[in-house]
C-alpha positions in Angstrom: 83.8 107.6 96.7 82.8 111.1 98.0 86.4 112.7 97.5 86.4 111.3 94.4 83.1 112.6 93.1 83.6 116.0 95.2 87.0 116.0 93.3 86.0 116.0 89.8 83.1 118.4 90.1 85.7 121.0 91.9 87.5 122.3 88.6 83.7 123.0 87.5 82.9 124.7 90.7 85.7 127.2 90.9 85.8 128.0 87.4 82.1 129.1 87.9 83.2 131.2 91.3 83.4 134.8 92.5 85.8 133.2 95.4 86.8 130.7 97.8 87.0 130.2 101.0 90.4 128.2 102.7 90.7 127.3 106.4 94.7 128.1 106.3 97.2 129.5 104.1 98.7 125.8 104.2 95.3 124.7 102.2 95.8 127.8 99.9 98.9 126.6 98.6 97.9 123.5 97.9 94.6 124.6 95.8 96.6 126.9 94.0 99.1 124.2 93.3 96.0 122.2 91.7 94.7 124.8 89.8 97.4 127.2 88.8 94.5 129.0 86.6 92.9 130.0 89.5 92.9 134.2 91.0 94.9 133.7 94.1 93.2 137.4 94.8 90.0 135.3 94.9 91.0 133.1 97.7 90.2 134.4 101.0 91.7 132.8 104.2 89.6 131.9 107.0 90.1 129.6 109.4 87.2 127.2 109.7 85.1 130.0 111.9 87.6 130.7 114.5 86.7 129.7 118.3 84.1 131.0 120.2 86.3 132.2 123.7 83.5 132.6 125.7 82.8 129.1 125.8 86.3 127.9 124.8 88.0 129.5 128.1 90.5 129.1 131.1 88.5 127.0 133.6 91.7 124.7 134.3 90.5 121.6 136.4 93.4 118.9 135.7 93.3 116.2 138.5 96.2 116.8 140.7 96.8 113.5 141.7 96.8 112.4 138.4 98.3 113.3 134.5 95.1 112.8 132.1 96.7 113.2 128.6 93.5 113.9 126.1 92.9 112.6 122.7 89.9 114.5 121.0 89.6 113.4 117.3 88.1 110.9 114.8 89.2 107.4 115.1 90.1 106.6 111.6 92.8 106.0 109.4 94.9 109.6 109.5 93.9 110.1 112.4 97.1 108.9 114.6 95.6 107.4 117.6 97.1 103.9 116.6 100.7 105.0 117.0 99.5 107.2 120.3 98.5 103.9 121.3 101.9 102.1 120.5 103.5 105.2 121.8 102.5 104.3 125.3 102.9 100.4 125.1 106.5 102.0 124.4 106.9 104.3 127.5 105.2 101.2 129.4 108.3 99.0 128.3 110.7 101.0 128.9 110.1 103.8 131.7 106.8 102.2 133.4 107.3 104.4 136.6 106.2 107.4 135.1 102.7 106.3 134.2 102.1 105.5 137.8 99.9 108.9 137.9 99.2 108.8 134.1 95.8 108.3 132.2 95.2 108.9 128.8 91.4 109.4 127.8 90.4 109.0 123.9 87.5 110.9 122.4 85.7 110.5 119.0 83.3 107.9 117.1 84.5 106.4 113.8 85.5 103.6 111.5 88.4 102.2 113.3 87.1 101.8 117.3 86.8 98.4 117.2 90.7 98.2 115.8 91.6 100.4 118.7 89.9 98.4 121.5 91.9 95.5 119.9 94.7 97.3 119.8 94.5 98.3 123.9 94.2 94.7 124.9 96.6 93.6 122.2 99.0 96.1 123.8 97.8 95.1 127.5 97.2 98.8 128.1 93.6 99.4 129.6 94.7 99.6 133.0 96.4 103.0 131.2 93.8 104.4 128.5 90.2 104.3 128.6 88.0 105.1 125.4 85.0 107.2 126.0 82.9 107.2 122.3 82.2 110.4 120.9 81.5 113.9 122.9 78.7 116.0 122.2 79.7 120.0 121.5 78.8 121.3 124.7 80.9 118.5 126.4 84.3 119.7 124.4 85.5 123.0 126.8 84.8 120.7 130.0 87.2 117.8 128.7 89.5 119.9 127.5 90.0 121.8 131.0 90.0 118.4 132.8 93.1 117.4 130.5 96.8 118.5 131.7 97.7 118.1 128.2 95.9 117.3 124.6 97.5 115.4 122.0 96.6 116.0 118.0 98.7 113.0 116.5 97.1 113.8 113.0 98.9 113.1 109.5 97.1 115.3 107.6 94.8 118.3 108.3 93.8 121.7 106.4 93.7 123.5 109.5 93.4 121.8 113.0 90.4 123.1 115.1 90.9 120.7 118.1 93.9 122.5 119.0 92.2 125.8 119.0 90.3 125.4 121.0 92.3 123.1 123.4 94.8 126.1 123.8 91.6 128.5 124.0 91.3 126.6 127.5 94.5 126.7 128.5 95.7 123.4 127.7 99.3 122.6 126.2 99.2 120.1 123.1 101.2 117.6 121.9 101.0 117.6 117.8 102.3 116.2 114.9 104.9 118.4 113.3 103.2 119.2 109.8 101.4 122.1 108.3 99.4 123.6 109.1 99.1 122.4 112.5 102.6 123.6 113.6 101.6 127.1 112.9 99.3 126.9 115.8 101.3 124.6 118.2 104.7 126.5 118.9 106.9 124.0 120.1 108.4 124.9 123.5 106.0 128.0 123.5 102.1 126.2 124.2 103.4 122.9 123.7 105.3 119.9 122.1 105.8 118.8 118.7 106.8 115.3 117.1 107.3 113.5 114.0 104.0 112.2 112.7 103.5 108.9 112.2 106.3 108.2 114.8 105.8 106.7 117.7 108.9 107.1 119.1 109.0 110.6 118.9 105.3 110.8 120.3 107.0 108.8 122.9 109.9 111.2 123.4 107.5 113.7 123.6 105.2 112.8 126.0 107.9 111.5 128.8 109.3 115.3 128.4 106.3 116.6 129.4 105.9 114.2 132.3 109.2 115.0 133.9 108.8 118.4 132.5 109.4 120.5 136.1 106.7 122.7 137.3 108.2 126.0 136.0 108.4 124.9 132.6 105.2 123.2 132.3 103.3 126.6 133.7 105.3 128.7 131.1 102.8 126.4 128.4 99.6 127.1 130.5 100.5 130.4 130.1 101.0 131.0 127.0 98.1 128.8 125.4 95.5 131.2 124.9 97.3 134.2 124.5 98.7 132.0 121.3 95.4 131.3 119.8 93.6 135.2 120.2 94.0 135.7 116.4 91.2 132.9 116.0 88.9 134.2 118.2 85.5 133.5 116.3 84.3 137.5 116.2 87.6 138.4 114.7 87.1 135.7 112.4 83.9 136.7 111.7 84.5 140.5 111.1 88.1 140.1 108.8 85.8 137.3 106.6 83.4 139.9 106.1 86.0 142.6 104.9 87.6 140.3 102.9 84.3 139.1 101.1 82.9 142.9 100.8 86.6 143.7 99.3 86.1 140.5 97.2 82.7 141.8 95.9 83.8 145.2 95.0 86.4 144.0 93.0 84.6 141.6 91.3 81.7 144.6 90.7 
């Protein structure tokens, strides 16, 4: 009902507008696609405030003895985490050696968590994933440097700040293949990607990365938050200002 109401007053809103603000150039597209009409010199991109890298940074502390794969999201429909879910029940079935070490650790508060807790036993999985609730800010750079990968199994986003700031702490992720995500995650460069809504591919995915050899897997580590510098929250800050001051002059 929100979407709905925030949807019909939007027409209103822009037409009314110096500007607007989109997190991606993905979301641009897709505005201007709605409302043709609209300046496309009036919409500045800016991606939902960047990440702050001073808290978001390379304190790696993955488990050796262990592979914790990390799911840090809402659990709702979109979301992915039931076909994560059915993506490991798969690997289970059919390669179960390679979750000997493995652990996956889920996240995130929302409408769906008692659908995934019957999903786990439905699955006969909770010796393998264990749901935490939901994290509170300060907790996020911690979990993120305990993971030795995070996976973003999203359908839909208009930008994709988990894996920001996963990658701002050195962690590889595993994502859904879809704008505008995959203009974050580079598959092969700071991590994996898959068909969404697949869980065969999320399978595929995820057993690469587990027989991944060391080499390979450290090339990821090291390219992670080198790959994500352009959303560093002061340069965020300082081109949204330009662009705005530019806006205002123009519209002066």
């Amino acid at each position: 009902l929100v979407h709905k109401v925030m949807g019909c007053t939007s027409s209103l809103v822009l037409r009314h507008s110096e500007g607007v603000i989109v997190p991606s150039q993905y979301f641009k597209v897709i505005l201007l696609k709605k409302y043709p009409w609209y300046c496309e010199k009036k919409v500045i991109i800016s991606p939902s405030g960047g990440v702050d890298f001073e808290v978001f940074r390379s304190t790696r502390c993955p488990d050796e003895h262990q592979f914790i794969l990390g799911y840090v999201s809402r659990i709702d429909e979109g979301k992915g985490w039931s076909e994560l879910l059915e993506a490991i029940a798969l690997i289970k079935k059919e390669q179960p050696n390679l979750l000997e070490n493995f652990h996956l650790n889920m996240y995130g508060a929302g409408a769906e968590v008692e659908q995934l807790k019957t999903k786990l036993s439905l699955l006969d999985i909770g010796n393998l994933v264990t749901y935490f609730g939901a994290l509170k800010p300060n907790q996020l750079a911690a979990k993120y440097s305990e993971m030795n990968a995070f996976i973003f199994p999203t359908h839909r986003e208009s930008f994709g700040l988990v894996a920001v700031e996963a990658l701002a702490c050195s962690t590889p992720v595993l994502a859904s293949n879809i704008r505008p995500v995959n203009e974050i995650v580079i598959d092969g460069v700071n991590g994996l990607l898959f068909e969404k809504q697949n869980k065969h591919s999320m399978a595929e995915k995820i057993i690469t990365l587990l027989t991944m050899n060391k080499i390979d897997y450290e090339y990821l580590v090291n390219n992670a938050r080198e790959s994500v510098q352009n959303y560093n929250a002061e340069l965020v800050a300082k081109q949204l200002s330009e662009n705005l001051e530019k806006l205002l002059k123009t519209g002066n």
